[in-house]
Structure formats: structure tokens, C-alpha cells
mmCIF file of the C-alpha atoms, coordinates in Angstrom:
data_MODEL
# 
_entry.id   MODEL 
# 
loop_
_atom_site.group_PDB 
_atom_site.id 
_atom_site.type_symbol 
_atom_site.label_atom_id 
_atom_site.label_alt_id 
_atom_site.label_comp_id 
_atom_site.label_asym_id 
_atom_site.label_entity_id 
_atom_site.label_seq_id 
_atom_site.pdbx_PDB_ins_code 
_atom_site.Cartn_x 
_atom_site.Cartn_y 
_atom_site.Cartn_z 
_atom_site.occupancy 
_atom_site.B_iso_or_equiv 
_atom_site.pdbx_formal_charge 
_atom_site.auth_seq_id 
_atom_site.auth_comp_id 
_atom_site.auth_asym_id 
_atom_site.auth_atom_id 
_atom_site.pdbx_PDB_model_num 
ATOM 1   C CA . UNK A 1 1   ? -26.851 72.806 81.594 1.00 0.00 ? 1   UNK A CA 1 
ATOM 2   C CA . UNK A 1 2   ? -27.433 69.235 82.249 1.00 0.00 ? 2   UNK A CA 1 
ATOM 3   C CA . UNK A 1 3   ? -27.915 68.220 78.782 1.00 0.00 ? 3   UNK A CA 1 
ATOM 4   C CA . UNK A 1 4   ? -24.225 69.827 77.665 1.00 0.00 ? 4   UNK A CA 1 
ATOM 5   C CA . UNK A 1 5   ? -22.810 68.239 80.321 1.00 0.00 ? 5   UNK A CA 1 
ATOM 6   C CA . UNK A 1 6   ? -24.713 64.474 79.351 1.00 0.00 ? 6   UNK A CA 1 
ATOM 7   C CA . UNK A 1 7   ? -23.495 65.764 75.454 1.00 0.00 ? 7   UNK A CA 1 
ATOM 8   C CA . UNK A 1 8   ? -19.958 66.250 76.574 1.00 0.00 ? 8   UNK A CA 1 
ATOM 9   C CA . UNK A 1 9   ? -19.410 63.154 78.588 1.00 0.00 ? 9   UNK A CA 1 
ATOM 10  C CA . UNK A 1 10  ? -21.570 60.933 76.136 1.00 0.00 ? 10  UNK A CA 1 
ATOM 11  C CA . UNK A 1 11  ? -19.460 61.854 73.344 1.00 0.00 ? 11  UNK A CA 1 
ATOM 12  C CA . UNK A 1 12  ? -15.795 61.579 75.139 1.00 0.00 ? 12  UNK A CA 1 
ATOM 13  C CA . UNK A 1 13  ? -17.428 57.860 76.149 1.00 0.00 ? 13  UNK A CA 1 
ATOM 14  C CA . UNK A 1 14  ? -17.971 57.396 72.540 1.00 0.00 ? 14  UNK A CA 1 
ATOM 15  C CA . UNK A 1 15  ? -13.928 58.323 71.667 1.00 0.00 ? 15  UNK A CA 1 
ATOM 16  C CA . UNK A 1 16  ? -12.918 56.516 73.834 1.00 0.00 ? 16  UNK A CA 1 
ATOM 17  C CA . UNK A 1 17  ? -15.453 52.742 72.922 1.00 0.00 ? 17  UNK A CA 1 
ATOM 18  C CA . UNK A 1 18  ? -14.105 53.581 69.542 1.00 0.00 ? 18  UNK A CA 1 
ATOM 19  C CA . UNK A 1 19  ? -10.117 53.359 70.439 1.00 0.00 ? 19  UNK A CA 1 
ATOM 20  C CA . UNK A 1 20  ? -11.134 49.895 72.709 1.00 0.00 ? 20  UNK A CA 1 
ATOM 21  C CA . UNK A 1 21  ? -13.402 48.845 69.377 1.00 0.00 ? 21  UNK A CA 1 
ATOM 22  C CA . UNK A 1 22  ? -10.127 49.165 67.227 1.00 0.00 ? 22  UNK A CA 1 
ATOM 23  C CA . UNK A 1 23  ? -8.274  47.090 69.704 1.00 0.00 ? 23  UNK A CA 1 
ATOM 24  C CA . UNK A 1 24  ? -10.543 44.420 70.063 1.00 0.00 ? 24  UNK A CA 1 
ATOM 25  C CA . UNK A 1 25  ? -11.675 44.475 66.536 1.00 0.00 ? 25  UNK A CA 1 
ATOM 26  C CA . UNK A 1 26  ? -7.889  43.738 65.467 1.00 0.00 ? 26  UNK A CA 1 
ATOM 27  C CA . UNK A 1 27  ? -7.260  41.063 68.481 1.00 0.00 ? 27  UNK A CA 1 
ATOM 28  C CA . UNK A 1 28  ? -10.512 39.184 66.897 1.00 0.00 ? 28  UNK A CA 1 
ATOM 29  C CA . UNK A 1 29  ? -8.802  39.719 63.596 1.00 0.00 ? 29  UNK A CA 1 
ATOM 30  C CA . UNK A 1 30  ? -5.266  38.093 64.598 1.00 0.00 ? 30  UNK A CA 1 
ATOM 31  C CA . UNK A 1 31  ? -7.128  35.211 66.294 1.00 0.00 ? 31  UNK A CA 1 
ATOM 32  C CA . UNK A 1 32  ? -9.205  34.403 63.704 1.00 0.00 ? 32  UNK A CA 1 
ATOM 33  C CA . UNK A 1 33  ? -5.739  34.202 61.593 1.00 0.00 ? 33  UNK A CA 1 
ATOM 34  C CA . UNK A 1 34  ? -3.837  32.352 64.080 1.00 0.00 ? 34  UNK A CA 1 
ATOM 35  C CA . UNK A 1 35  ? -7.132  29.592 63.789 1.00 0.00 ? 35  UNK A CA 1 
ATOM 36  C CA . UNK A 1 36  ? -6.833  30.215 59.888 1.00 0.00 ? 36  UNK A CA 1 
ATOM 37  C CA . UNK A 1 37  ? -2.744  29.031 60.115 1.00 0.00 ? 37  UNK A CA 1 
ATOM 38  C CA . UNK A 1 38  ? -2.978  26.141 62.557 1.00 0.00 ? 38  UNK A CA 1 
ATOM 39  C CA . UNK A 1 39  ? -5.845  24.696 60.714 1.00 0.00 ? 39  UNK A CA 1 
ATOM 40  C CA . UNK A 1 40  ? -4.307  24.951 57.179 1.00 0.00 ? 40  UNK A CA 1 
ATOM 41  C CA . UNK A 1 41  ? -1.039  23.809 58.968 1.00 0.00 ? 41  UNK A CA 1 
ATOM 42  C CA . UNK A 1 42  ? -2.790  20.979 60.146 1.00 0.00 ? 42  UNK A CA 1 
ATOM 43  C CA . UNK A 1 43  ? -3.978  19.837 56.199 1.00 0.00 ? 43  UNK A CA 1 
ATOM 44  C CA . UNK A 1 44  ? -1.676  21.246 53.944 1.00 0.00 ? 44  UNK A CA 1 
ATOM 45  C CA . UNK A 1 45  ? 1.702   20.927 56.119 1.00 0.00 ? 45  UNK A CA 1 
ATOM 46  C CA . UNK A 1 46  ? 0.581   17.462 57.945 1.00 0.00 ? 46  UNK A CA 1 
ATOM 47  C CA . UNK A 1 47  ? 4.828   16.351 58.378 1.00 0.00 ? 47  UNK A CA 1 
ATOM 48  C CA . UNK A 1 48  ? 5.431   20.077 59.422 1.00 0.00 ? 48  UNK A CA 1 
ATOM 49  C CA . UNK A 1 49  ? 2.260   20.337 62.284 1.00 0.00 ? 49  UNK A CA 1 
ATOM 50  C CA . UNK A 1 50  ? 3.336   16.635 63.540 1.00 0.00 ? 50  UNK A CA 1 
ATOM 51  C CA . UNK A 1 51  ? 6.842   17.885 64.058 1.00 0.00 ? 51  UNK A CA 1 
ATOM 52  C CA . UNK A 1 52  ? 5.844   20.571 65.850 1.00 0.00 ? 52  UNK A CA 1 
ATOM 53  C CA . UNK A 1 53  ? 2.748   18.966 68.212 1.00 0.00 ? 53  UNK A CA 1 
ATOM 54  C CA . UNK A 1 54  ? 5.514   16.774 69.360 1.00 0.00 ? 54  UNK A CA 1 
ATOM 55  C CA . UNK A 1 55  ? 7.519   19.491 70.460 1.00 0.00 ? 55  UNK A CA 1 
ATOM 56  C CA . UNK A 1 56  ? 4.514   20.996 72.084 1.00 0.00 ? 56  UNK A CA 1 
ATOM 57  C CA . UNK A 1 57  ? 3.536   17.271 73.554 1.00 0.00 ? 57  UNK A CA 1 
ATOM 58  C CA . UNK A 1 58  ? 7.609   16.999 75.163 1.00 0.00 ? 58  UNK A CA 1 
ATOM 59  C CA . UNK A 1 59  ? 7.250   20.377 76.549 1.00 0.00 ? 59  UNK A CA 1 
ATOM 60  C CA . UNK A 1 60  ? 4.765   19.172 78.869 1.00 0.00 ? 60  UNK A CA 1 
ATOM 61  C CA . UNK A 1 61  ? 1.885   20.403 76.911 1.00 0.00 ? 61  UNK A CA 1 
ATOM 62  C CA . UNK A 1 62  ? -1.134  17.364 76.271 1.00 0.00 ? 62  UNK A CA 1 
ATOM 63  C CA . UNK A 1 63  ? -4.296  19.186 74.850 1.00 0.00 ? 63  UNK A CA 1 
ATOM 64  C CA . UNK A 1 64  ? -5.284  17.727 71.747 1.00 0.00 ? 64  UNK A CA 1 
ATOM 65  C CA . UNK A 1 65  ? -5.416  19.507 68.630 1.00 0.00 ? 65  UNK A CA 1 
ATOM 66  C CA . UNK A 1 66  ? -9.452  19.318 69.058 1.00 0.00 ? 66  UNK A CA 1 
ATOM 67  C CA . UNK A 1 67  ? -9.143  21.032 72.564 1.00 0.00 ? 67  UNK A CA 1 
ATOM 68  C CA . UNK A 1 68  ? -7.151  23.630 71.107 1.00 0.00 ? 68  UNK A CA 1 
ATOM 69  C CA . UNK A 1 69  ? -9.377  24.340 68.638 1.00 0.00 ? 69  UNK A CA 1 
ATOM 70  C CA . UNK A 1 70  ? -12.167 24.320 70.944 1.00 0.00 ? 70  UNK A CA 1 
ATOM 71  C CA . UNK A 1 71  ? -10.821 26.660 73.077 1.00 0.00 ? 71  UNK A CA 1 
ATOM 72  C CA . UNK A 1 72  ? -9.475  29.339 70.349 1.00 0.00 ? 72  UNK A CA 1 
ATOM 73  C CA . UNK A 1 73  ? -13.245 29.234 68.880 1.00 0.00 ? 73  UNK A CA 1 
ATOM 74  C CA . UNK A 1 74  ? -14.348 29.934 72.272 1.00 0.00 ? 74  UNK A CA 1 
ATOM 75  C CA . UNK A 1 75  ? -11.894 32.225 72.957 1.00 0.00 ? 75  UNK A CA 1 
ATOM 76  C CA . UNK A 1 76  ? -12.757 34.352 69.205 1.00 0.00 ? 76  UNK A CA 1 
ATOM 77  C CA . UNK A 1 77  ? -16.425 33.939 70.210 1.00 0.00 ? 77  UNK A CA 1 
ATOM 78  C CA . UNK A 1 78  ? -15.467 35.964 73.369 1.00 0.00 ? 78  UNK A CA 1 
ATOM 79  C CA . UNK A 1 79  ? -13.479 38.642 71.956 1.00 0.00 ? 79  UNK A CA 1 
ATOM 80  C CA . UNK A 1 80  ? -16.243 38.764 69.183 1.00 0.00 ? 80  UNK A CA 1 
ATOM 81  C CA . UNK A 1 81  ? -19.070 39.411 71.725 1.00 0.00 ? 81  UNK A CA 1 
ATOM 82  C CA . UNK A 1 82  ? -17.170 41.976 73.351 1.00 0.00 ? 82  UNK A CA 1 
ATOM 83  C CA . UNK A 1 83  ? -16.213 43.917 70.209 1.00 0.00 ? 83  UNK A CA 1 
ATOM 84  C CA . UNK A 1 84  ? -20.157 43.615 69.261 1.00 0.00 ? 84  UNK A CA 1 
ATOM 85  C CA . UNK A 1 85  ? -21.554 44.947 72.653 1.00 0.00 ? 85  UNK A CA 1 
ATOM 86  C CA . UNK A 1 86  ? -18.804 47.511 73.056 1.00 0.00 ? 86  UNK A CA 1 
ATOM 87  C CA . UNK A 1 87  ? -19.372 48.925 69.153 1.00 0.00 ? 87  UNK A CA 1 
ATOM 88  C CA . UNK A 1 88  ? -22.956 48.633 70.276 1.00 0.00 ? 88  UNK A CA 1 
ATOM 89  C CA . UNK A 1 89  ? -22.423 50.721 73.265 1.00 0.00 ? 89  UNK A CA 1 
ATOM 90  C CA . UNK A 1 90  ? -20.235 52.981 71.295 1.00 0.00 ? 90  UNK A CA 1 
ATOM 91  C CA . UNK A 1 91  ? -22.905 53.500 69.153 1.00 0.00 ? 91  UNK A CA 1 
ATOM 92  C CA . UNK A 1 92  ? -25.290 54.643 71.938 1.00 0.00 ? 92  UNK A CA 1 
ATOM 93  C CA . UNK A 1 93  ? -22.859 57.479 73.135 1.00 0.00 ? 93  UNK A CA 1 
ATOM 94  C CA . UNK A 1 94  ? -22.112 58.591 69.813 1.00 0.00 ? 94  UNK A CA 1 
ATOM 95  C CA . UNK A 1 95  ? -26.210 59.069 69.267 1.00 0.00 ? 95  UNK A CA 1 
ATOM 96  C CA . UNK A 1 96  ? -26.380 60.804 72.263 1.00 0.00 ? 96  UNK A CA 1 
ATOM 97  C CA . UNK A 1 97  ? -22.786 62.831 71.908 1.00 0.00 ? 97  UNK A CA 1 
ATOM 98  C CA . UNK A 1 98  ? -24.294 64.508 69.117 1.00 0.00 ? 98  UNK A CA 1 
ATOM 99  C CA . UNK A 1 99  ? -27.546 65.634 70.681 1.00 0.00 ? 99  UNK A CA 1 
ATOM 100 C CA . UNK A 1 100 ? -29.893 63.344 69.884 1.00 0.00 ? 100 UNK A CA 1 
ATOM 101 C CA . UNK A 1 101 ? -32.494 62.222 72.767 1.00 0.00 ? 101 UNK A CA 1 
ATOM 102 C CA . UNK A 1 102 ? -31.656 59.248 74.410 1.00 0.00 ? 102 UNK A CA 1 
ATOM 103 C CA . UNK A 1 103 ? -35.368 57.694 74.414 1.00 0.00 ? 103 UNK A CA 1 
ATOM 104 C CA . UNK A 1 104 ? -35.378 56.138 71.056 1.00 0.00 ? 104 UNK A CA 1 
ATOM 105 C CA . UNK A 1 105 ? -36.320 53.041 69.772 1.00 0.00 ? 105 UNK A CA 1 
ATOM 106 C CA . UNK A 1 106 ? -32.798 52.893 68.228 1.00 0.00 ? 106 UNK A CA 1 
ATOM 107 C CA . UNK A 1 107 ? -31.024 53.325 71.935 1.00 0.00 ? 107 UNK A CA 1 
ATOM 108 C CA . UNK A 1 108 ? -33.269 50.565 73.539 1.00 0.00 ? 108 UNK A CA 1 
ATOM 109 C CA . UNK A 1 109 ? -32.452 48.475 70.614 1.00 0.00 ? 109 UNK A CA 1 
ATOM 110 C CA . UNK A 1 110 ? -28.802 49.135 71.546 1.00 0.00 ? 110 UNK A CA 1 
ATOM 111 C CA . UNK A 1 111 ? -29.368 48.114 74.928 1.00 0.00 ? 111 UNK A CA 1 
ATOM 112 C CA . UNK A 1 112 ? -30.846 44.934 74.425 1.00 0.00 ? 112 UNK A CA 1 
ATOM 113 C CA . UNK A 1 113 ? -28.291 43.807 71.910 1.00 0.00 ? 113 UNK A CA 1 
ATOM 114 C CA . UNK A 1 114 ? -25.816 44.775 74.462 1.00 0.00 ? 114 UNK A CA 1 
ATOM 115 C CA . UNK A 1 115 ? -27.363 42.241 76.917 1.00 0.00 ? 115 UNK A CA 1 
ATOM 116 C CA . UNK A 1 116 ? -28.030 40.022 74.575 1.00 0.00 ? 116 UNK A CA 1 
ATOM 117 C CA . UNK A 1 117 ? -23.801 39.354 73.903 1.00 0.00 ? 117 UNK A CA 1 
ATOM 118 C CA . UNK A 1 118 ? -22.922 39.277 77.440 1.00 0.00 ? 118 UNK A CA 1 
ATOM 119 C CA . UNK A 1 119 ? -25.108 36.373 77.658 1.00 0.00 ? 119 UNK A CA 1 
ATOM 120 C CA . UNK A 1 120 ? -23.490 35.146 74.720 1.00 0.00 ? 120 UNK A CA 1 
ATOM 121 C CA . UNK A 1 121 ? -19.848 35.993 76.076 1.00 0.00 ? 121 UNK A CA 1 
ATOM 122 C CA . UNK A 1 122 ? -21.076 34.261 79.300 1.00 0.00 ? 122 UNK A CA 1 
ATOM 123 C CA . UNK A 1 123 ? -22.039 31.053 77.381 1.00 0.00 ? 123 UNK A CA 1 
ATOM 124 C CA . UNK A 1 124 ? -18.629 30.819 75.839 1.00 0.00 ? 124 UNK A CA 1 
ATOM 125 C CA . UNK A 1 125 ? -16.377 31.976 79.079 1.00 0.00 ? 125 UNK A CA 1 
ATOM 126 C CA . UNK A 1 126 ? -18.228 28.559 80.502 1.00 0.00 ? 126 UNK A CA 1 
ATOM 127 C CA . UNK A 1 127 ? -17.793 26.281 77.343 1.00 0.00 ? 127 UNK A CA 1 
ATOM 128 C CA . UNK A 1 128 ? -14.002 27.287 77.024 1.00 0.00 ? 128 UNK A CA 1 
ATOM 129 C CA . UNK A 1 129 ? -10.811 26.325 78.938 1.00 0.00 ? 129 UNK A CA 1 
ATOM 130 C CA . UNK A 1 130 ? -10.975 29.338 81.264 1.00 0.00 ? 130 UNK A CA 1 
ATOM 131 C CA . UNK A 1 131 ? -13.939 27.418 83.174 1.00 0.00 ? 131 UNK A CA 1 
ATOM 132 C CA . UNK A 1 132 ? -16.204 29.776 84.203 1.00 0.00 ? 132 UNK A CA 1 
ATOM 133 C CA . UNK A 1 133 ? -17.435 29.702 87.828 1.00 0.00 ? 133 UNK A CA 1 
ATOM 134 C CA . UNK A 1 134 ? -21.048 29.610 88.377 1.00 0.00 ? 134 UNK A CA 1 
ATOM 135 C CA . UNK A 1 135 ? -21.268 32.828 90.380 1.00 0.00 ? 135 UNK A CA 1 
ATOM 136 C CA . UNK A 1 136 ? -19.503 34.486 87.589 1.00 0.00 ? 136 UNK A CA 1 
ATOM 137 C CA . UNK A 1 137 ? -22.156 32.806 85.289 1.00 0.00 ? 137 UNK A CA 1 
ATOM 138 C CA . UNK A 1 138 ? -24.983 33.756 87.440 1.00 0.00 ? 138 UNK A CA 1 
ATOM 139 C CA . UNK A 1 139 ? -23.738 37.523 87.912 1.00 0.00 ? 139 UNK A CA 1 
ATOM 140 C CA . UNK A 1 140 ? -23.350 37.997 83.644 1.00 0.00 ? 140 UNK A CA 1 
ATOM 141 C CA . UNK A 1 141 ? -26.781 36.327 83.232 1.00 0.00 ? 141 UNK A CA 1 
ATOM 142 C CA . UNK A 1 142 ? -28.146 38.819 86.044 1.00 0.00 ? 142 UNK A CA 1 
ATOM 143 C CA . UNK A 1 143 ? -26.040 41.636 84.700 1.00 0.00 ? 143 UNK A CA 1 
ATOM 144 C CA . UNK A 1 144 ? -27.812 40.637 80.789 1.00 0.00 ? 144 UNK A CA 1 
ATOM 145 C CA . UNK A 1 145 ? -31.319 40.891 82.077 1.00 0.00 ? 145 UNK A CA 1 
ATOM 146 C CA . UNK A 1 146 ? -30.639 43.956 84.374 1.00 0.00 ? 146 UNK A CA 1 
ATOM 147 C CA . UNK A 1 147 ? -29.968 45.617 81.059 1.00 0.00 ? 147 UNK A CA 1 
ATOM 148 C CA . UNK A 1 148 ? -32.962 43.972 79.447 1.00 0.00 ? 148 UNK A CA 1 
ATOM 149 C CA . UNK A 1 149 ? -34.817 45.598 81.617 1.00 0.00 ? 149 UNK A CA 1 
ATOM 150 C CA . UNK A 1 150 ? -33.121 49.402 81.256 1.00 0.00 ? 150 UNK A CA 1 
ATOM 151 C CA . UNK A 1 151 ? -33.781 48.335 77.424 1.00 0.00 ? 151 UNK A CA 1 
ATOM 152 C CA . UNK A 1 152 ? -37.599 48.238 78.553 1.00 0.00 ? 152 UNK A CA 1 
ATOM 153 C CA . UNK A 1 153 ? -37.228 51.183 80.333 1.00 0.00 ? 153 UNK A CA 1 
ATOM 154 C CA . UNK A 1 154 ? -36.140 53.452 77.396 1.00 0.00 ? 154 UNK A CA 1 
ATOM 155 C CA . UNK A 1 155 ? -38.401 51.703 75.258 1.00 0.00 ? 155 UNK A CA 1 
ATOM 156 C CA . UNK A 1 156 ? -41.496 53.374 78.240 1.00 0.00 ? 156 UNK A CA 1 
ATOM 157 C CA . UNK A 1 157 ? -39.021 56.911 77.810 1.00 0.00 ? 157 UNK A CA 1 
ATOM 158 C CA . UNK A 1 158 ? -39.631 56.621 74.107 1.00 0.00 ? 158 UNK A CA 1 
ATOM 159 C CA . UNK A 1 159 ? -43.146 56.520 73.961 1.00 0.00 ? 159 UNK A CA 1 
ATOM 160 C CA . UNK A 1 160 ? -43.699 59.011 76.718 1.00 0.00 ? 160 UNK A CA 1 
ATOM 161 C CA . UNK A 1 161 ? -40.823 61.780 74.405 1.00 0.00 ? 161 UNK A CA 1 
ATOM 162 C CA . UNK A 1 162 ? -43.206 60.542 71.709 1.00 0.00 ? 162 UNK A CA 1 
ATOM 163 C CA . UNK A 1 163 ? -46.308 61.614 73.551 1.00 0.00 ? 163 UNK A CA 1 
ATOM 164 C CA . UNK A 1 164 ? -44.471 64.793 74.720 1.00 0.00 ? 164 UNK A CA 1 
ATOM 165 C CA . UNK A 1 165 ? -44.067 65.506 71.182 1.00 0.00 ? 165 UNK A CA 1 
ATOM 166 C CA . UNK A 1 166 ? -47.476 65.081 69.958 1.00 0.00 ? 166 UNK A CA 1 
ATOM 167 C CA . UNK A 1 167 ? -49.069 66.860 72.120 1.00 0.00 ? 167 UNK A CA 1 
ATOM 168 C CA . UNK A 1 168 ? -46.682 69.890 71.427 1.00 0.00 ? 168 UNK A CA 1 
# 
């Protein structure tokens, strides 16, 4: 009974990390082009980008056009790392939606790439504009190696299924 019930949920999960994937995959995408224009702006339209950074500059506005850049690379970077862990953790539910055990080496894998771009998201939520607080630091750090350590965990589930399943 249990295991329809962890099949049902794990798979609705899975629907619903796929619509949030979409959304975030196509907010990386228009970011990414927004960088694309303002850069090319910047060489091919010099008079044109000018113009309009002294519009920007009169409207009370004084980043450079280095800190702007900065901060929409750190800002892709973070929606980036959050597409990857959620399609990551979509993944995951969509292994175990259909049935499959969740002690594999494939779901610990998951796991640990999961933890491993929070860190990264962490890294660039500190680097960018947004200035990242250390507690907020601190807890993503401790929230990466808490699920390090559930990665270790499975990988000790998947070798005692794989023990269970020898000596059947």
C-alpha cells in the first residue's frame, strides 16, 4: 500500500518539477538573450547604447556597464543552478513515479548533484548584487551537505537492495 502511495505522490512531484523546469528553463533562456542584446548593443550600436546609458545615468541609475554585467551573469548562473537541481530532482521523482526502487546508484547520484548546485547557487547569490547574508550562506552550505549526506545514505540503501537481491 505504501509503495502506491510513494508511486503516486513521486510521480505528481515529478509533473509538477517539470511545469517549474519549463519556467525556469525559459527565464534562463530570456536572460541569457537580454545579456546577448546589451552586449552586442554595447559593440555594434556604440552611439545607440551611449544614448541610452545616459538616460539610465539621469534617471538616477550609476552602476557601470561592468556591474551590470556582473550581476546579470550572476543572476543567469542562479537561475541556471536552479533549473539544474530542480530537473535533477525532477528526474528522481520521475524514476521513482514509475516504480523503480529508490536505492540506486542513479538516485544518489541525483542527490549529490542536487547539493552540489545549491552550493553553486549559494556562491553566486553572494558574488551578485542581491548580497547574500552570511546566515543565508551558512544555511545553503549546511542545507548542500545535509543532502550530501542523504546522497551517502542511498548510496548504503543501494548496496544493502543489492545484497537483498543476491541473496534472493
Amino acid at each position: 500500500m505504501k509503495e502506491k502511495a510513494l508511486k503516486r505522490y513521486a510521480h505528481f512531484i515529478s509533473i509538477l518539477l517539470n511545469i517549474v523546469c519549463i519556467v525556469f528553463g525559459v527565464l534562463s533562456v530570456s536572460l541569457f538573450a537580454g545579456i546577448v542584446v546589451i552586449v552586442c548593443a554595447r559593440l555594434f550600436l556604440p552611439e545607440m547604447f551611449r544614448q541610452a546609458w545616459k538616460t539610465a545615468v539621469k534617471a538616477g541609475q550609476t552602476l557601470s556597464f561592468g556591474q551590470c554585467a556582473f550581476f546579470f551573469i550572476c543572476c543567469l548562473g542562479m537561475l541556471i543552478c536552479i533549473f539544474l537541481a530542480l530537473y535533477n530532482a525532477k528526474r528522481l521523482f520521475g524514476c521513482i513515479g514509475k516504480g523503480n526502487s529508490p536505492f540506486t546508484a542513479e538516485t544518489a547520484s541525483q542527490i549529490r548533484k542536487i547539493a552540489l548546485y545549491v552550493l553553486v547557487f549559494a556562491v553566486f547569490s553572494a558574488f551578485s548584487v542581491f548580497k547574500m547574508a552570511f546566515s543565508q550562506f551558512f544555511m545553503s552550505g549546511l542545507f548542500a551537505l545535509v543532502l550530501f549526506c542523504i546522497s551517502l545514505i542511498f548510496d548504503y540503501g543501494c548496496e544493502l537492495q543489492q545484497e537483498v537481491d543476491e541473496t534472493l
